[in-house]
C-alpha positions, -999 to +999 in steps of 0.1 A: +014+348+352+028+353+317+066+354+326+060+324+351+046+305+323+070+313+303+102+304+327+087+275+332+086+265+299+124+278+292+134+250+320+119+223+310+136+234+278+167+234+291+162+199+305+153+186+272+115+186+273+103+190+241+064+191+244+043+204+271+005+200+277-007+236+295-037+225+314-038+255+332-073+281+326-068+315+311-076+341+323-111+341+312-132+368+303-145+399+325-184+404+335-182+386+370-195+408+389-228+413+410-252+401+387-226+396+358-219+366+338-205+336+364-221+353+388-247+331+416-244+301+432-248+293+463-221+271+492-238+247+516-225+236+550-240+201+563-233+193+596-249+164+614-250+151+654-270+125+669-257+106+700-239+079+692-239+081+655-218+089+631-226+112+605-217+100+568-232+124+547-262+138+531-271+156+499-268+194+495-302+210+489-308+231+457-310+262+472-308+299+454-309+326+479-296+366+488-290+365+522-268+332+544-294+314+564-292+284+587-314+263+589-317+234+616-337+203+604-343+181+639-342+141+621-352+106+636-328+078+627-335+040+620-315+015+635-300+007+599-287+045+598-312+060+573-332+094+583-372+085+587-385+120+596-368+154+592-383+185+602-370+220+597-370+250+617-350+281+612-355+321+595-354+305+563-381+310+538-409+280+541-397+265+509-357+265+517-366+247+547-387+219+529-359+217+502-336+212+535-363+185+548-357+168+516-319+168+516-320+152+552-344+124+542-311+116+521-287+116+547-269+086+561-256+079+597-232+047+613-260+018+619-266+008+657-278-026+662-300-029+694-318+009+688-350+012+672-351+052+665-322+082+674-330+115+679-304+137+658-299+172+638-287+183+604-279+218+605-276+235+570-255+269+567-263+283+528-245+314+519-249+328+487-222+334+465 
């Protein structure tokens, strides 16, 4: 990475550059493993269907687990595209799934005029990191 740097900076040289801004990391310090410093977090998945909706998004739930789990939360819609009941099923410990339950609430879907309620799912795929 050094000599990269490095021949990078000789051509800019060479094209009269005379100051650079690095904003590149270093290489940081070691320790990140298993249980290590930097170590944890956790990715979220969201993935949302209802018939004919659109799914625009919802909050991730904060989550800290050991093992990936996914966990389906089955939603009613409103006509103006805002989630008024969520319940979760899945292997998921009781209080991942009521985290997820509260993420859902959250989420927002396309509006259609004309329906009172839809009948959709969130499905949440958490894998720690």
């Amino acid at each position: 990475m050094e000599l990269l740097q490095d021949g990078v900076i000789a051509a800019l040289a060479a094209i009269g550059v005379t100051a650079l801004i690095w904003l590149g990391g270093g290489r940081g310090r070691g320790g990140g493993g298993p249980g290590g410093p930097g170590a944890g977090g956790t990715g979220v998945g969201i993935s949302g269907s209802a018939r004919g909706r659109t799914f625009l998004g919802c909050p991730k739930p904060d989550v800290a687990l050991r093992h990936k789990a996914v966990v389906k939360v089955n939603v009613v819609i409103d006509a103006s595209g805002k989630v008024v009941s969520a319940s979760a099923s899945g292997s998921a410990d009781a209080s991942i799934r009521r985290k997820c339950e509260q993420a859902a609430r959250g989420a927002r879907w396309t509006e259609k005029k004309g329906v009172s309620e839809t009948r959709g799912t969130i499905t949440f795929t958490i894998t720690p990191r």
